[in-house]
Each structure stands twice: as C-alpha cells, then as structure tokens.
BALUMLUM-129013 format. One line per field, with one value per residue: y negated, z, x negated of N, C-alpha, C, O, CB in turn; residue number from 1. Coordinates in steps of 0.05 Angstrom, whole numbers, plus 32768, in hexadecimal, padded with zeros to 4 digits. Atoms other than C-alpha are relative to their C-alpha. Glycine has a CB too. Example, Ala and Ser with C-alpha at 12.3 -4.5 7.8 and 13.67 -1.06 7.14 Angstrom:
BALUMLUM-129013
n_c2 c(8018/8018) $
n_c3 c(8000/7FFF) $
n_c1 c(7FEE/8010) $
ca_c2 c(805A/8015) $
ca_c3 c(809C/808F) $
ca_c1 c(7F0A/7EEF) $
c_c2 c(7FE8/7FEA) $
c_c3 c(8000/800E) $
c_c1 c(7FEE/800F) $
o_c2 c(7FE8/7FD4) $
o_c3 c(800D/8012) $
o_c1 c(7FD9/8005) $
cb_c2 c(7FFF/7FF7) $
cb_c3 c(8019/7FE3) $
cb_c1 c(8014/7FF7) $
n c(1/2) $
//
This chain:
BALUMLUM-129013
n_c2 c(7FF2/7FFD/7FED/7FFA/7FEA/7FEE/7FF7/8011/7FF6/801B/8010/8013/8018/801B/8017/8005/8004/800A/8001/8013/8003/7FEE/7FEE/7FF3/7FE9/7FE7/7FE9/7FEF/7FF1/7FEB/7FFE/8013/7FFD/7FF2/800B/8018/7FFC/7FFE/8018/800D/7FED/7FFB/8017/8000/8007/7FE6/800B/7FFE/8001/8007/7FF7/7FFF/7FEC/7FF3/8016/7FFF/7FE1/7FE2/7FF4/8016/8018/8005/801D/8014/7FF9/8011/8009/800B/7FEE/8009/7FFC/8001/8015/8008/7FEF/7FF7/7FEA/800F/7FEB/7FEE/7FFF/8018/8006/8022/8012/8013/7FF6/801E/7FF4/8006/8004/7FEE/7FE3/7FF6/7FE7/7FE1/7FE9/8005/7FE2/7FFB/7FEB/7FF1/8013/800E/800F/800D/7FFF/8003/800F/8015/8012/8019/8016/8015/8010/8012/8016/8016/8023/801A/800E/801B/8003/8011/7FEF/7FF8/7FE9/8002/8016/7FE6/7FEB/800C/7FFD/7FE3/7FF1/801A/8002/7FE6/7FF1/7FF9/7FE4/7FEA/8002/7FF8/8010/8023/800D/8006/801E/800F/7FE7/7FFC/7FF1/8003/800A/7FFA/7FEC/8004/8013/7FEA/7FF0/800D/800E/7FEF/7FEE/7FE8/7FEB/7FFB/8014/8001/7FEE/800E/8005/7FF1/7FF1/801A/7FF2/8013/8010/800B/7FFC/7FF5/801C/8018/7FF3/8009/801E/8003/7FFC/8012/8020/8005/8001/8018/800D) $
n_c3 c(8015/801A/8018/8000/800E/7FF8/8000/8000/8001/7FED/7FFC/7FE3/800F/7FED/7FF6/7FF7/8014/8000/8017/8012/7FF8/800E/7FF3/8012/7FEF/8013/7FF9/800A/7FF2/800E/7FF3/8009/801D/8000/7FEC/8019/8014/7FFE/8000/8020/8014/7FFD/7FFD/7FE7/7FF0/7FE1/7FE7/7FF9/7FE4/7FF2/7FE7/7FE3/7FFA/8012/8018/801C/801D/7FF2/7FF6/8002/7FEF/7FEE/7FFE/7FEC/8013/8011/8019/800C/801E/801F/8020/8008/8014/8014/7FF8/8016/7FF7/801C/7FFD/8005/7FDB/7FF3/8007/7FEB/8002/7FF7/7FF4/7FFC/7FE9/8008/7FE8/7FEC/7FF2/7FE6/7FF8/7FE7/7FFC/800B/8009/800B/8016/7FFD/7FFE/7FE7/8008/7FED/800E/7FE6/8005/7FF8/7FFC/8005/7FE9/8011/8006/7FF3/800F/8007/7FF3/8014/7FEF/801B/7FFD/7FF0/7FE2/7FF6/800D/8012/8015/8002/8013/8016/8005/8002/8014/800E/7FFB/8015/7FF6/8013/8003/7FEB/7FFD/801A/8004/8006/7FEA/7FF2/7FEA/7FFA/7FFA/7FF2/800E/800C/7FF5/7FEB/8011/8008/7FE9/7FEF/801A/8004/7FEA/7FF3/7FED/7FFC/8003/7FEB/7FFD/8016/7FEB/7FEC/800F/800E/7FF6/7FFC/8014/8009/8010/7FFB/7FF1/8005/8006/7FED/7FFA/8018/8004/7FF5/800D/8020/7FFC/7FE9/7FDD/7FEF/800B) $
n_c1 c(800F/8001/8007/801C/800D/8004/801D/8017/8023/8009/8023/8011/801C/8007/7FF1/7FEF/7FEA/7FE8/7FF0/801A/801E/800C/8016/800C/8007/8013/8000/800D/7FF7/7FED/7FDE/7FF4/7FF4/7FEF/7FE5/7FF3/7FF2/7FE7/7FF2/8009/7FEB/7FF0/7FF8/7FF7/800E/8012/8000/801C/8001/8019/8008/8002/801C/800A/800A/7FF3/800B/800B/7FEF/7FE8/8003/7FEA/7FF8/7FE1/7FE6/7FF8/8010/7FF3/7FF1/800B/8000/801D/7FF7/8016/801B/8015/801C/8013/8011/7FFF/7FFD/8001/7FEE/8001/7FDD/7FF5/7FF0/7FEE/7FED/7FE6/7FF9/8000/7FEF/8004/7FFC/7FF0/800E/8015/800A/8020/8007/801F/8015/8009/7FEB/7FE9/7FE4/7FEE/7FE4/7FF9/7FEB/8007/7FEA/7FF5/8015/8001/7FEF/800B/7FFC/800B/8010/7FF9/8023/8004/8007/8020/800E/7FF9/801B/8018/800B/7FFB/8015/800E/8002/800A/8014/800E/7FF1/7FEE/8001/7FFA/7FEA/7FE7/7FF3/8001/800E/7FE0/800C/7FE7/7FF7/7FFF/800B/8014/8017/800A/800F/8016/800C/800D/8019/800E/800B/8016/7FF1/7FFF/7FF8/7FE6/7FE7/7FF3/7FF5/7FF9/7FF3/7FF4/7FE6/7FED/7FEA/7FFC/8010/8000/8009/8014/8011/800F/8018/8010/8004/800E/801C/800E/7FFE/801D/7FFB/7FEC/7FE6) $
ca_c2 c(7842/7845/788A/78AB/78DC/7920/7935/78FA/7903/78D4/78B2/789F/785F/782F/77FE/77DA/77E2/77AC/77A8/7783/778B/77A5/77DD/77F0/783A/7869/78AA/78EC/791B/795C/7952/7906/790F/794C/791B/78DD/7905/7920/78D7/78C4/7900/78FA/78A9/78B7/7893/78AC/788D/7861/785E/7847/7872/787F/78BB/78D4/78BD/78B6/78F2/7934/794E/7936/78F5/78DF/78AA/786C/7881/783B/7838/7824/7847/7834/7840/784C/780C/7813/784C/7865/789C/787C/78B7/7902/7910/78CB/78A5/7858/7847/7810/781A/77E1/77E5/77E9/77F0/7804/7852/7873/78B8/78F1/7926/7930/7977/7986/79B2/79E7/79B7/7981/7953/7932/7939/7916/7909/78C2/7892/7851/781C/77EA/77B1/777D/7739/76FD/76B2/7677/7652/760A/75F5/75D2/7612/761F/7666/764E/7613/764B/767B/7652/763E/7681/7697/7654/7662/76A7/76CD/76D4/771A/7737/7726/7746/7712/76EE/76C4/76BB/7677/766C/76BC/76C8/7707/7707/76D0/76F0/7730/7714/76E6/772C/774A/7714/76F1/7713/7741/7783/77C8/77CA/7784/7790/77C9/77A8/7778/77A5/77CF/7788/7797/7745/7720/76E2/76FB/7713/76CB/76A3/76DA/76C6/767B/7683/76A2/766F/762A/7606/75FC/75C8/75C7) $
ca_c3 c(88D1/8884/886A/8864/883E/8851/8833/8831/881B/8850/8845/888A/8870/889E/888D/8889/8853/884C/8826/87EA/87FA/87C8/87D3/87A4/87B4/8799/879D/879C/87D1/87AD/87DD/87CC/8781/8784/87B3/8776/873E/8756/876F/871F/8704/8735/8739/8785/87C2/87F3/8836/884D/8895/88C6/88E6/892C/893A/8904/88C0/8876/8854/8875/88A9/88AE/88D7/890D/88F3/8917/8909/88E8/889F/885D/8813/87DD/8796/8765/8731/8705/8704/86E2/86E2/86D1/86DF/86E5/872F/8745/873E/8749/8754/8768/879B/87AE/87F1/87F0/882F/887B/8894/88D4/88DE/8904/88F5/88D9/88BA/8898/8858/8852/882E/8860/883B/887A/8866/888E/8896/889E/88AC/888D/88B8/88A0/887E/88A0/889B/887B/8887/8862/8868/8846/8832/8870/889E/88B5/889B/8858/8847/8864/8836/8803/8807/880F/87CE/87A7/87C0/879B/87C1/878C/8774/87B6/87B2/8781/875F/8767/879E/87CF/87F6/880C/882C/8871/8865/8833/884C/888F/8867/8847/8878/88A1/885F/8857/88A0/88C1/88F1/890C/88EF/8930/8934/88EC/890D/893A/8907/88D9/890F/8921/8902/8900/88CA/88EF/892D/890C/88EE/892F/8943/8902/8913/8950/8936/88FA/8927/8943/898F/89B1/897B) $
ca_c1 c(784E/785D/7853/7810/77E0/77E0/7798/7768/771C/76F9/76B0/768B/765E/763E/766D/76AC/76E5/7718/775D/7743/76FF/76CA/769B/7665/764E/7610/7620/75FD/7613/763B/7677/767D/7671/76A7/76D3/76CC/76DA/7717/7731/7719/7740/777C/777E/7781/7763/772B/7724/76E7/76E4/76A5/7677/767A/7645/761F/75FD/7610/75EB/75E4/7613/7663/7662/7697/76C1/76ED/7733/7748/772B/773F/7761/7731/7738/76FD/7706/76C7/7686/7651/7618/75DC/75B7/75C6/75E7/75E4/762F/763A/7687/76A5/76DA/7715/7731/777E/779D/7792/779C/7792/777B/77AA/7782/7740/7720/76D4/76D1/76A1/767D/7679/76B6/76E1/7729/775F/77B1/77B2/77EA/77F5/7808/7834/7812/7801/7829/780C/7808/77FE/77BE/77AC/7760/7759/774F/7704/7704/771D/76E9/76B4/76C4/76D1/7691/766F/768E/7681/763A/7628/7658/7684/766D/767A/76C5/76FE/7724/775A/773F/7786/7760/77A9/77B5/77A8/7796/776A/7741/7737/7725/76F1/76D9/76CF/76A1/7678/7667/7624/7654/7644/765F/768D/76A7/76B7/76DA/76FF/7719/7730/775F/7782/77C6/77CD/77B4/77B9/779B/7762/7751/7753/7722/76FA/7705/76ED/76A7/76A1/76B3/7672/766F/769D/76D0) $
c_c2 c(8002/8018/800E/8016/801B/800F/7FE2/8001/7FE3/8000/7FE4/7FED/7FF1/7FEC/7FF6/7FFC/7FEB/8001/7FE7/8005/8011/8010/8014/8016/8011/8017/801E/8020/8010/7FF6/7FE5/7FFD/800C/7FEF/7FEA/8012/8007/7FE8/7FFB/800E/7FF9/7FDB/7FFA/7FF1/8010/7FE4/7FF0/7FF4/7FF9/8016/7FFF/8006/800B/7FEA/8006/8015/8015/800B/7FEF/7FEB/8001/7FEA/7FEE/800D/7FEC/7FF8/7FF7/800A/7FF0/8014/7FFE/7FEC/8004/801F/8006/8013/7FFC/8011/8020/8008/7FEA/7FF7/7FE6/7FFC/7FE3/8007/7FDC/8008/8000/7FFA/8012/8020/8007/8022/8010/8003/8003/8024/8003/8018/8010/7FEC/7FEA/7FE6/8005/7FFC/7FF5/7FFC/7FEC/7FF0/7FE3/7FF3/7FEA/7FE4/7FE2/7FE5/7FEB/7FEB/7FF8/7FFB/7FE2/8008/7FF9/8013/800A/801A/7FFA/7FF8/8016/800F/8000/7FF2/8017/800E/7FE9/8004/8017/8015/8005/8019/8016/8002/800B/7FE4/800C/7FF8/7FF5/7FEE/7FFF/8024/8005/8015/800B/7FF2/800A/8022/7FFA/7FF7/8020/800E/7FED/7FF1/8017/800E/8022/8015/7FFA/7FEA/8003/800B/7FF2/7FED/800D/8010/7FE6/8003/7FE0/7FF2/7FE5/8001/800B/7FE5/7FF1/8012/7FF7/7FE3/7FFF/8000/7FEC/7FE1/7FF6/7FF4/7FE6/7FF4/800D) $
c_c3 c(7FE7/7FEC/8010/7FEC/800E/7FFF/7FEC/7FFD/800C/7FF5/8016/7FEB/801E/7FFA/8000/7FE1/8006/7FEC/7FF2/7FFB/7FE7/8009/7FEB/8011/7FE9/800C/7FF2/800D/7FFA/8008/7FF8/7FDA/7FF1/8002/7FE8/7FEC/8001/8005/7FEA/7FF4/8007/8002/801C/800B/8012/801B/8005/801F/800D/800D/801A/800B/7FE1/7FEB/7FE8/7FF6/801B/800C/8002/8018/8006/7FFB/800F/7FF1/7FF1/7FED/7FEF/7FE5/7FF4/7FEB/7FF0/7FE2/7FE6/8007/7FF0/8008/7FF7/7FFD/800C/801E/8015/7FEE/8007/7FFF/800F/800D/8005/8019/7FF7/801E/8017/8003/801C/8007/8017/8005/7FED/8003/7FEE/7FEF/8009/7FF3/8001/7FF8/8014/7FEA/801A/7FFA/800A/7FFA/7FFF/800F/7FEB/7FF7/800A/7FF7/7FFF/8007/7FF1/800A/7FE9/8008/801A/8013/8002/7FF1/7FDF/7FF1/800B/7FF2/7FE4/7FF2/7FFF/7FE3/7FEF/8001/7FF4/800D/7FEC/7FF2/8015/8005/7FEB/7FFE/8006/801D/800F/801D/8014/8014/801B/8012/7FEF/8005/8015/7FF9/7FF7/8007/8008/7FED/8009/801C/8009/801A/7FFB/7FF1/800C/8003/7FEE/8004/8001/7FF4/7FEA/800E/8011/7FEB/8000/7FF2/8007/801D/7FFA/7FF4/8018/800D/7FF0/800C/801E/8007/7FF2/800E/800D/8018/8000/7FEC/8008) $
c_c1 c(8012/7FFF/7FE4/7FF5/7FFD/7FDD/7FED/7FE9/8000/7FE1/7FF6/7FF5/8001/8009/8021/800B/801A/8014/7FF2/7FE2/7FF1/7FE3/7FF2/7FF2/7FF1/800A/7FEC/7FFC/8013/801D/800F/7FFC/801B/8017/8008/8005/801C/8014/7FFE/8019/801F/800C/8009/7FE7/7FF4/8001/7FE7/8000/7FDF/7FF9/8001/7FEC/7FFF/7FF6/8011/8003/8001/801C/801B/7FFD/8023/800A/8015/8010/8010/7FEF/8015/7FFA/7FF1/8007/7FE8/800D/7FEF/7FEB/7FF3/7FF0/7FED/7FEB/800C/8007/8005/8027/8003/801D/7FFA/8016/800B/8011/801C/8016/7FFF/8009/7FF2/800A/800E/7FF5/7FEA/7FF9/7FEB/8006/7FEC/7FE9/7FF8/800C/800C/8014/800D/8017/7FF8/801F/7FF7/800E/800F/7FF1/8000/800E/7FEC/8008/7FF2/7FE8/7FF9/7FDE/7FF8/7FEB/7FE3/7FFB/800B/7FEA/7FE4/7FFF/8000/7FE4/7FEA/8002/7FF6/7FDB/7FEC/8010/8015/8005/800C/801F/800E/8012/8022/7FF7/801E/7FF2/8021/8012/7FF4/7FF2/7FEC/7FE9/7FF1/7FF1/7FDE/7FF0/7FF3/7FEE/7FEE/7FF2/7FEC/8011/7FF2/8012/8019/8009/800F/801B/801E/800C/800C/8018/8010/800E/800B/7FEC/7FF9/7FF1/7FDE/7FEE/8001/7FED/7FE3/7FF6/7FED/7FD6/7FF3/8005/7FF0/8013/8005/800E/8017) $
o_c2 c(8007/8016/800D/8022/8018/8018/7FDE/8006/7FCF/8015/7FCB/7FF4/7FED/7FD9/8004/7FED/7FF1/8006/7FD6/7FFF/8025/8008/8029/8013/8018/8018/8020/8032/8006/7FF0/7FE5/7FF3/8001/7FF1/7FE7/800D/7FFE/7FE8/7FEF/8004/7FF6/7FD7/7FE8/7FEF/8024/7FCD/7FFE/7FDC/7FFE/8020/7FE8/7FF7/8011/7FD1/8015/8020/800F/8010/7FD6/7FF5/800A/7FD6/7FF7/8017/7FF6/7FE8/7FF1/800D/7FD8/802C/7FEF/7FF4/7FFD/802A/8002/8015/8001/800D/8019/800A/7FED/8001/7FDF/7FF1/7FD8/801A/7FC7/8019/7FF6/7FE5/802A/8025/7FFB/802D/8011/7FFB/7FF8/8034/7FF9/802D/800C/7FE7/7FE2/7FD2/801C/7FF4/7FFB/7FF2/7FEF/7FF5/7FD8/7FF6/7FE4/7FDC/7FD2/7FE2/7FE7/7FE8/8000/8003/7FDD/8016/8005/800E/801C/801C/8010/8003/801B/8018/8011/7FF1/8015/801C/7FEC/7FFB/8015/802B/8017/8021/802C/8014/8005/7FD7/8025/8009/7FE3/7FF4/7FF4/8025/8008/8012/801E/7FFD/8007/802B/8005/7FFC/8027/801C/7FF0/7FEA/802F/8005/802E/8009/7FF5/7FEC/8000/7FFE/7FED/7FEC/7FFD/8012/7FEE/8007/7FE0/7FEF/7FDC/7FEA/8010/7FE1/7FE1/8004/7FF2/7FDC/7FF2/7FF3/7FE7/7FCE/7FFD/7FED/7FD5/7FDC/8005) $
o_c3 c(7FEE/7FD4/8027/7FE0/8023/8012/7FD4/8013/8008/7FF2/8017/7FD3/802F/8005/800D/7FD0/8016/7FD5/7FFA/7FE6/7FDD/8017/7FE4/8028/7FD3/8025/7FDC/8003/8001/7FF9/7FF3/7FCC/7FDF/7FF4/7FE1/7FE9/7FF1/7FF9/7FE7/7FEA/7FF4/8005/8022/8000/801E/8019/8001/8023/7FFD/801D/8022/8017/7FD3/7FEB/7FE7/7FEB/8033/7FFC/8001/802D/7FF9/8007/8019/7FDB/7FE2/7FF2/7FF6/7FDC/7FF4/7FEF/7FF9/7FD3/7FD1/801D/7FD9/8020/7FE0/7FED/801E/802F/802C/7FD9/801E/7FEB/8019/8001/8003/801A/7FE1/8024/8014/7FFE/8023/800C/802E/801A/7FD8/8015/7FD9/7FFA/801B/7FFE/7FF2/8001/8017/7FD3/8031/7FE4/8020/7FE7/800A/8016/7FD4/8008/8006/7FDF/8011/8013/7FE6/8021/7FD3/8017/801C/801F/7FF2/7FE4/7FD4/7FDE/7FFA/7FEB/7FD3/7FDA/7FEF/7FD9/7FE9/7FEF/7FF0/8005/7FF6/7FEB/8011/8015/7FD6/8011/8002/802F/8003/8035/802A/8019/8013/8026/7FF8/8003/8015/8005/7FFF/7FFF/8000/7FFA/8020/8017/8006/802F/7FE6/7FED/8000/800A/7FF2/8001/7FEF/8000/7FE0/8001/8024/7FD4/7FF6/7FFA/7FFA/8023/800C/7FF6/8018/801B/7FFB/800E/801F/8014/7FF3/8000/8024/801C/7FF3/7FEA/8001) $
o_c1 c(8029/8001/7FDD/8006/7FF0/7FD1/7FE9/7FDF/800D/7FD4/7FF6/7FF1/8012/7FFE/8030/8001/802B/800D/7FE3/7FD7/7FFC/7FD1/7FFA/7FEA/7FF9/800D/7FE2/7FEF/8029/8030/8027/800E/8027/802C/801F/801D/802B/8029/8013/802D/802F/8024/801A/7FD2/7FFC/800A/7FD3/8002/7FCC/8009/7FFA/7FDD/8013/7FF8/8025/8016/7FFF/802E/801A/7FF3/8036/8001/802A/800C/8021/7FDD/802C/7FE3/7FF8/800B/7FD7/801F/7FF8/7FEE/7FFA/7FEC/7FE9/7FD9/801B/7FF4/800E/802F/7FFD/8024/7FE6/8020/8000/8022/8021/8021/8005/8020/7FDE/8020/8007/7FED/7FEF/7FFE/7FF4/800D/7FDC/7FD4/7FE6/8000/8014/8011/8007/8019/7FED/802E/7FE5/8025/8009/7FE1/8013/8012/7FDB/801C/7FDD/7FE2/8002/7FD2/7FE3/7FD6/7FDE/7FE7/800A/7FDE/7FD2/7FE9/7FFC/7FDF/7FD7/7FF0/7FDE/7FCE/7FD4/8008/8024/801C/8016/8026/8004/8019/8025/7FF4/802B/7FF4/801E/802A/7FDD/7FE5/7FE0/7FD3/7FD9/7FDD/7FC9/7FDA/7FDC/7FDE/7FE6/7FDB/7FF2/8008/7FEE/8027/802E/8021/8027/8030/802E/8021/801C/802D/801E/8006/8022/7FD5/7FE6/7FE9/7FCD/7FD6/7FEF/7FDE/7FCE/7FDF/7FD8/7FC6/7FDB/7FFF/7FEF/802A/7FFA/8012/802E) $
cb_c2 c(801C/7FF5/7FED/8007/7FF8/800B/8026/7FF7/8008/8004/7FF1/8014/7FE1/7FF8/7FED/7FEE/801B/7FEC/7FFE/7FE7/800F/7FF3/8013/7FEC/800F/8001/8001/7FF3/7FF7/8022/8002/7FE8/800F/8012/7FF0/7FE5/800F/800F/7FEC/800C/8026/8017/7FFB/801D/7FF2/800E/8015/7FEE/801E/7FE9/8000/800E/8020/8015/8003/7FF2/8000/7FFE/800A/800F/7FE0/8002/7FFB/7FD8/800B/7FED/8016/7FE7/8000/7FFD/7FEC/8028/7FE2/7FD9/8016/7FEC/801A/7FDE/7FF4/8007/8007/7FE8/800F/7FDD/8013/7FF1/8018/7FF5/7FF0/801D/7FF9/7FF5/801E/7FEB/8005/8018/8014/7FE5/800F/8008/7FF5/8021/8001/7FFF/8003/7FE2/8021/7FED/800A/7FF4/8006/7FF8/7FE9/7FFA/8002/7FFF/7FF7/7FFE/7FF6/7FE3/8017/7FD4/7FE9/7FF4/801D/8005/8023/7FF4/7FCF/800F/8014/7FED/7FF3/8014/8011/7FE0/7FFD/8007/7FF8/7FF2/8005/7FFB/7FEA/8020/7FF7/7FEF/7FE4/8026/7FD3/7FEE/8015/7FFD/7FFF/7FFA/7FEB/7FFD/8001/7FFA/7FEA/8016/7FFF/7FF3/7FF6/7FEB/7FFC/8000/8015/800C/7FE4/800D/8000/7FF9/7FF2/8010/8020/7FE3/801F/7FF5/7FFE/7FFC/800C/8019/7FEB/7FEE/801D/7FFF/7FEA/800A/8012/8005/7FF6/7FE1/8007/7FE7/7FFE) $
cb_c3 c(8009/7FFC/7FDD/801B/7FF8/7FF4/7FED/800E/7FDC/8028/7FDD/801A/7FDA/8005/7FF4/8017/7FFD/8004/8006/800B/8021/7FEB/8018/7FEE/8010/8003/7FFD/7FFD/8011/800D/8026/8013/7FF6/8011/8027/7FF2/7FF4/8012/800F/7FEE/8006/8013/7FED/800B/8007/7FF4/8013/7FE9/800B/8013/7FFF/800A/801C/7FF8/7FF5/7FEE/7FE7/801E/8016/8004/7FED/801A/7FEB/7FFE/8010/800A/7FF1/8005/7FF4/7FFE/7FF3/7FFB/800D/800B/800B/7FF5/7FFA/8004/8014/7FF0/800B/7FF5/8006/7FF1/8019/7FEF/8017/7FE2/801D/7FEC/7FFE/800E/7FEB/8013/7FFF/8000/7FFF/8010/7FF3/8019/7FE5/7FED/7FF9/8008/7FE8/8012/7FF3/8012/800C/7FF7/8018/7FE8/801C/800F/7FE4/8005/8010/7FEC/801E/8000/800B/8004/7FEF/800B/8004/8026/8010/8001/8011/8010/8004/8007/800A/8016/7FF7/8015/8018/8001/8017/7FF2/7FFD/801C/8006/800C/7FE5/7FF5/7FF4/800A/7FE5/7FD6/7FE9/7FFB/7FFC/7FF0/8007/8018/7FE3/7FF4/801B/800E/7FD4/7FED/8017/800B/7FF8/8018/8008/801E/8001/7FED/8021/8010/7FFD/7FF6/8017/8001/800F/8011/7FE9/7FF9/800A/7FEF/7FE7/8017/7FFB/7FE2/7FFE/8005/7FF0/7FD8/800A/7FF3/8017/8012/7FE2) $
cb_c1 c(7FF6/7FF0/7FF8/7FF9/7FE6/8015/7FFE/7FFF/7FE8/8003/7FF9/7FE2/800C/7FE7/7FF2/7FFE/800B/7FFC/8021/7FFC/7FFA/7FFE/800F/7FEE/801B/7FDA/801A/7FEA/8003/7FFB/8002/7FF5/7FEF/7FFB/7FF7/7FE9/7FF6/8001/7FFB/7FDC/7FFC/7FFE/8012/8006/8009/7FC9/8004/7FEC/800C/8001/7FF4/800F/8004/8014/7FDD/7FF5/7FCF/7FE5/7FF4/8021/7FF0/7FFB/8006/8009/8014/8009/7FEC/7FFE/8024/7FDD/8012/7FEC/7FFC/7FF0/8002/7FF0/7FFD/7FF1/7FEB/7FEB/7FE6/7FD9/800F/7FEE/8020/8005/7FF6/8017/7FFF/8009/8014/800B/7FFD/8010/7FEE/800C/8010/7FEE/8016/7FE6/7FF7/8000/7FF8/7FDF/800D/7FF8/800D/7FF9/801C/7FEC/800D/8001/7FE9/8017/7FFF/7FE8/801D/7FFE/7FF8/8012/7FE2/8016/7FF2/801B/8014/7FFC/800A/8013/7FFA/7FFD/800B/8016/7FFD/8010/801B/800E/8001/7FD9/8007/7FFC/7FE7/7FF1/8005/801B/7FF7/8023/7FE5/8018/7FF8/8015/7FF9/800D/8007/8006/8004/8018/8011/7FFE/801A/8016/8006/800B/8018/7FE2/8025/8004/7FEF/7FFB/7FFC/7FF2/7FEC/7FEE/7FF8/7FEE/7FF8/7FF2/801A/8009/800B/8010/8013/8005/800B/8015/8005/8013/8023/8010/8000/8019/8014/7FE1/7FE7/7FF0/8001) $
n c(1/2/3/4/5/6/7/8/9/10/11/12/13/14/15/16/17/18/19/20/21/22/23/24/25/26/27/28/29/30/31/32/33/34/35/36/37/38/39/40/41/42/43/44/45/46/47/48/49/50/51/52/53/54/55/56/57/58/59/60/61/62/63/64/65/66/67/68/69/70/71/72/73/74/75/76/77/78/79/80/81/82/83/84/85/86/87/88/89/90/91/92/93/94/95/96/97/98/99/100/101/102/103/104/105/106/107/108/109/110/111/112/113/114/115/116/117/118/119/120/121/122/123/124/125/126/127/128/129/130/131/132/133/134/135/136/137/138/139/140/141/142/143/144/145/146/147/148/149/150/151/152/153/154/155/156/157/158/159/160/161/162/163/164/165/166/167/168/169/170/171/172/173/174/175/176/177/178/179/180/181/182/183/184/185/186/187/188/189/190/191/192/193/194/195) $
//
C-alpha cells in the first residue's frame, strides 16, 4: 500500500469506475450536491465504488470495498438543484473503514494500493485492434484523451468500460492488482472460439 485518505466522501452507483475512465453524473440528492461542491471548492476527490446491497437514491447503499478516486473535470446546473459533472477516475483505493452521516453521505479511510505496473503492447494484440476499433467507431466520446493504444493498462481499462460485461465482472477486473493479468482475462472474452 501507498498512503491513503483518511475522510473520503463515497458514491454507491451501479457501475464501474476505472483509472482514466470517464463518468458523466446527474446529480440531485442534497448529500451528493453538498459532497460535489465541496470536492469543487476543495479540488478534492470523492470515491465511486459499486453497489453491493442497496440502490442509488434513498437509503445509504453497501458498497464493494475496491473502487476508484475521481475528480470532477467539467459541470454545470442547467436547472435549479439538478448538477451535471463530469468526473475522471484517477487511481484505485480500498476501503478500511466505512461511516454514514446523518445525512446518509458514506465516508470512508481508504488505502491506496500501489499502482499497478504496466506493459508494453504493439497494434497487433486482439484487445488493441478491438478497441481500436470500438473507439474509431463512435466510441470516441466515451474515452478521455490521449488514447495510450501501446499501455497495457489503459487498454485493458477501457476494454473493461466499453465490452457488454456485467456490473460484477467489471468488479472483478478492477480489484486485479495486474494490469497484465487483467488483459489476458479480456483476451480471453474478446477471441472467437478455437483460436
């Protein structure tokens, strides 16, 4: 481990934050309006972790303990209560300890793990020319520039956004602390049968 945050604002969502990754988000729930302006004011990160038990709106939801440090890049109010950020993952944490406000803002210490090690990759590799085509194809909005075809890392990141995968496999690739282990998982998904 690397360090960590002592008080973390967390946001359950039904889905999956990667480093890099972008995550457009409406907001309109007191505690997460409260929770973005202060990251705005303080230039701090909140947490976005996967549901486990529970939903989005209403009562605090039970999240996995491996999520991921976004940053709010961009926002607007295009209406009166309502908030649209933009959030940018940054890198993995993993909740200790976890604690509910009175009003119903998850706070947690997390610990950052050390950041995963990278590996080369050339065009050649199956999840490359896949996602190379995916963004080439109108996928291009859904990605933050610069495009790192040649990162290990990154590709298998994005690969895991964009392929029709479950919530929990997402999961499940995200707390893989190898970047390389997490793409022949990928390759395995993305290579037709009997290659």
């Amino acid at each position: 481990m690397s360090g960590g945050i002592a008080d973390l604002p967390l946001f359950p969502l039904r889905t999956v934050l990667f480093p890099g990754g972008r995550l457009p988000l409406r907001l309109f729930e007191q505690r997460y309006l409260t929770m973005a302006k202060a990251c705005l004011r303080d230039e701090s990160p909140f947490g976005v972790c996967l549901i486990r038990e529970g939903g989005e709106v209403g009562a605090p939801a039970s999240p996995y303990e491996v999520g991921c440090l976004a940053r709010i890049s961009a926002w607007d109010m295009p209406q009166l209560g309502v908030l649209q950020v933009l959030a940018l993952g940054t890198r993995r944490f993993r909740i200790q300890e976890r604690r509910v406000q009175a009003d119903g803002l998850a706070r947690a210490s997390v610990a950052l793990p050390e950041e995963e090690a990278d590996a080369a990759l050339d065009g050649t590799d199956v999840c490359v020319r896949i996602l190379r085509r995916a963004i080439e194809s109108g996928g291009e909005a859904l990605v933050e520039p610069p495009l790192r075809y040649d990162s290990a890392a990154w590709v298998g990141a994005r690969l895991a956004e964009l392929l029709p995968l479950s919530p929990e496999a997402r999961q499940r690739l995200l707390e893989m602390d190898s970047a390389a282990d997490r793409l022949e998982v990928l390759r395995r998904l993305v290579r037709p049968a009997g290659q």
